[in-house]
TORKOL-4160 file (C-alpha; in steps of 0.2 Angstrom, whole numbers, padded with zeros to 4 digits, m for minus):
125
<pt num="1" X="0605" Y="m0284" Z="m0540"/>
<pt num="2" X="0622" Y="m0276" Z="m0532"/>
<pt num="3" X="0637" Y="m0287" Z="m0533"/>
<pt num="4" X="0643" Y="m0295" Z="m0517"/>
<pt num="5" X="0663" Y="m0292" Z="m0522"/>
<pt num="6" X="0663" Y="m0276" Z="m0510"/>
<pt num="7" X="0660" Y="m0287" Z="m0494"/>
<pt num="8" X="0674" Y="m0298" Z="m0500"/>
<pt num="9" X="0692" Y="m0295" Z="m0494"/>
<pt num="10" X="0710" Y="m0303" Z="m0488"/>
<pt num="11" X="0720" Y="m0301" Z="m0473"/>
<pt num="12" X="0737" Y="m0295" Z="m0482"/>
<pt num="13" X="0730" Y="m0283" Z="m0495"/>
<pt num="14" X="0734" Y="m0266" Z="m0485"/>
<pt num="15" X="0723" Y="m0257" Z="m0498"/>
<pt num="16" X="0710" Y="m0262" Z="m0489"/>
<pt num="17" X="0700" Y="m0258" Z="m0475"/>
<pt num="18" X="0703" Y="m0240" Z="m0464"/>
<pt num="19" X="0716" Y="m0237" Z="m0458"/>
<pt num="20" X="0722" Y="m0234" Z="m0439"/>
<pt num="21" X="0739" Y="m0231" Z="m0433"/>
<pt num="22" X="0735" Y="m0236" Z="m0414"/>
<pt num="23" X="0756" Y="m0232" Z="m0408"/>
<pt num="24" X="0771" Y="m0228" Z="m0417"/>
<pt num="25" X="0772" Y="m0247" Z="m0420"/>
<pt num="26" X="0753" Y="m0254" Z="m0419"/>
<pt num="27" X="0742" Y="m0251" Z="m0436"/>
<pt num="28" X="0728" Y="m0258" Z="m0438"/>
<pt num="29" X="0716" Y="m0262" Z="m0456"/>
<pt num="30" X="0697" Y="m0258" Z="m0450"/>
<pt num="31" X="0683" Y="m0268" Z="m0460"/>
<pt num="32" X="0664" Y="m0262" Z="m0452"/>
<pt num="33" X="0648" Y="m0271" Z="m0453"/>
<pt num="34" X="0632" Y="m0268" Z="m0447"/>
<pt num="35" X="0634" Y="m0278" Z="m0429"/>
<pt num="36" X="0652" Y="m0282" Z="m0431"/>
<pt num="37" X="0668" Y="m0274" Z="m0434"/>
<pt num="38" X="0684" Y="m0282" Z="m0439"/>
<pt num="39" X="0701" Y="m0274" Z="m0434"/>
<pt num="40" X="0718" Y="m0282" Z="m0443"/>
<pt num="41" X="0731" Y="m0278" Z="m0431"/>
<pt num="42" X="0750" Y="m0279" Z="m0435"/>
<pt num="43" X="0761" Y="m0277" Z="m0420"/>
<pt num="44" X="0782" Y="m0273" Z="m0423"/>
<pt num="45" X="0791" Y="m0283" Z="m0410"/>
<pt num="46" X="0793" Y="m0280" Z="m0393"/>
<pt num="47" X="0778" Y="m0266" Z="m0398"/>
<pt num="48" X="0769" Y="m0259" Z="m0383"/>
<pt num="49" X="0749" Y="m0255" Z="m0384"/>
<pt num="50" X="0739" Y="m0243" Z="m0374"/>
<pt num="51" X="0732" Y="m0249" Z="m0359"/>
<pt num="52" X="0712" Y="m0246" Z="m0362"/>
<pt num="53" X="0695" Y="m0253" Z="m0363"/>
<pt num="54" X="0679" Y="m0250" Z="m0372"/>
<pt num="55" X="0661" Y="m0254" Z="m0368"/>
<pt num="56" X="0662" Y="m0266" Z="m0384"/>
<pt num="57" X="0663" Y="m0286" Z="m0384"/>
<pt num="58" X="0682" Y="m0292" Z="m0391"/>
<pt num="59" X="0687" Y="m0307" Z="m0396"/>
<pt num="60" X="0704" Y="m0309" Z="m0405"/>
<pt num="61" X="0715" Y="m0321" Z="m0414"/>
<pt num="62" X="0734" Y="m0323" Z="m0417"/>
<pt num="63" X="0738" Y="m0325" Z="m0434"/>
<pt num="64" X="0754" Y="m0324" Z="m0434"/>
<pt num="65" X="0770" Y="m0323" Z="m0422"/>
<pt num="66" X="0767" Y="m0320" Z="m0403"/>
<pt num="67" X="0762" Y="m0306" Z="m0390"/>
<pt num="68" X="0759" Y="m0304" Z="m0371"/>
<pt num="69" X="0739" Y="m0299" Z="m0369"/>
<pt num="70" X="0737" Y="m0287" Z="m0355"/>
<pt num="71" X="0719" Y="m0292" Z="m0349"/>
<pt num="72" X="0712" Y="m0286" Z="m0332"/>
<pt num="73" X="0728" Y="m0285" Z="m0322"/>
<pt num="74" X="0736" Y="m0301" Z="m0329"/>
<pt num="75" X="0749" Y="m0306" Z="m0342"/>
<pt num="76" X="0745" Y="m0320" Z="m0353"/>
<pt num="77" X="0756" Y="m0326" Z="m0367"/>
<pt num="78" X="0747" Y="m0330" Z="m0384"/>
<pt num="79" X="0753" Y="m0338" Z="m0398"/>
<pt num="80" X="0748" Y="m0343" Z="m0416"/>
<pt num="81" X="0730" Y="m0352" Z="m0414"/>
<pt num="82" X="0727" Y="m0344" Z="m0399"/>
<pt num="83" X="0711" Y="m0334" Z="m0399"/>
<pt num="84" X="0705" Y="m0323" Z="m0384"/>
<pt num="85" X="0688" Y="m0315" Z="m0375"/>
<pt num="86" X="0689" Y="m0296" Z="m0370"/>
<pt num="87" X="0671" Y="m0290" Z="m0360"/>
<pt num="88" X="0667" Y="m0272" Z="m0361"/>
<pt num="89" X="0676" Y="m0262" Z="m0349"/>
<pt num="90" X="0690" Y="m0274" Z="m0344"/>
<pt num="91" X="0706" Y="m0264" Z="m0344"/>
<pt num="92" X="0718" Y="m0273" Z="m0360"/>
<pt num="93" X="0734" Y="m0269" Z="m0372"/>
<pt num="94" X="0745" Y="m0279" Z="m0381"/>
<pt num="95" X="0765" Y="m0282" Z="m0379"/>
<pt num="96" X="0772" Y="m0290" Z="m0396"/>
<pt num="97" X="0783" Y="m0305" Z="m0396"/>
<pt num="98" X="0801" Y="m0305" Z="m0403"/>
<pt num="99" X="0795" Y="m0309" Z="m0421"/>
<pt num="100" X="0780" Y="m0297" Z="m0419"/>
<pt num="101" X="0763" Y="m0302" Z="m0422"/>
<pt num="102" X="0747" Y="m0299" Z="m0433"/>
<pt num="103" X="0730" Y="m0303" Z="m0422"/>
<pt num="104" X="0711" Y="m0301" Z="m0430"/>
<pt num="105" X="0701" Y="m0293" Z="m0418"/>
<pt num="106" X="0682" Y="m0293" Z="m0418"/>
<pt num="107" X="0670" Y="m0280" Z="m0410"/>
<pt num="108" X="0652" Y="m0282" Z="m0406"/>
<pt num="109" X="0642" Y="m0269" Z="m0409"/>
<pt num="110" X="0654" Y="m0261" Z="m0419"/>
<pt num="111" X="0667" Y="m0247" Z="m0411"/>
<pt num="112" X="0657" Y="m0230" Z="m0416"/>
<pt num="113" X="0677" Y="m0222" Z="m0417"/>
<pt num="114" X="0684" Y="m0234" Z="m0428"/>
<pt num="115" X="0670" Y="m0233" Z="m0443"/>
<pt num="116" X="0683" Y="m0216" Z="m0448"/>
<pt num="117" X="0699" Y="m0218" Z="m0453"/>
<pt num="118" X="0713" Y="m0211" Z="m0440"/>
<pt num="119" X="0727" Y="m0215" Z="m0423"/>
<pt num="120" X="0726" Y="m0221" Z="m0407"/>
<pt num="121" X="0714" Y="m0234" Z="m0397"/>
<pt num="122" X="0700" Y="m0222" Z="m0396"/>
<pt num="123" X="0689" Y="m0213" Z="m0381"/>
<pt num="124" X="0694" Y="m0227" Z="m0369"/>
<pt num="125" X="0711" Y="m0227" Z="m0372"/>
């Protein structure tokens, strides 16, 4: 029998993971499953995301720090705890706080662009 340590991993070892460099100052550390994808996004401050969207499901979850989430034409502050629901299709981006931000994001089914390493949001972006 395989050993399970592959499907085992920890949100600050950049080792891990693909990686995506989404802007100059929005990388992101990409583990794919089979109907999920997880996405580790650290956000500089003040950091300004791509407005985009994707036909995929998103949820995400600050970690760390704080941001502004550009979701459907309106600006909602989030902050540590906070957690979030992006439908496929709905326009979104991300304005980092003043101390920055790390968010998890989670994709259902996973994002077909994102199972390679490489830079920015995708097709939708």
């Amino acid at each position: 029998m395989a050993s399970q340590r592959q499907h085992f991993f920890n949100l600050d070892n950049m080792e891990q993971g693909l990686f995506r460099q989404l802007t100059d100052d929005i990388s992101t550390r990409i583990f794919p499953g089979d109907q999920a994808m997880l996405s580790v996004v650290r956000v500089a401050p003040n950091a300004k995301g791509t407005l985009h969207q994707h036909p995929e499901e998103q949820w995400g979850v600050m970690l760390e720090g704080s941001a502004i989430r550009l979701q459907g034409g309106e600006e909602i502050e989030v902050k540590k705890g906070d957690f979030w629901r992006t439908p496929g299709g709905v326009e979104h981006s991300v304005i980092g706080g003043p101390e920055g931000a790390v968010i998890l994001d989670v994709f259902s089914p996973p994002r077909e662009e994102y199972r390679i390493s490489g830079s920015g949001f995708g097709d939708g972006a």
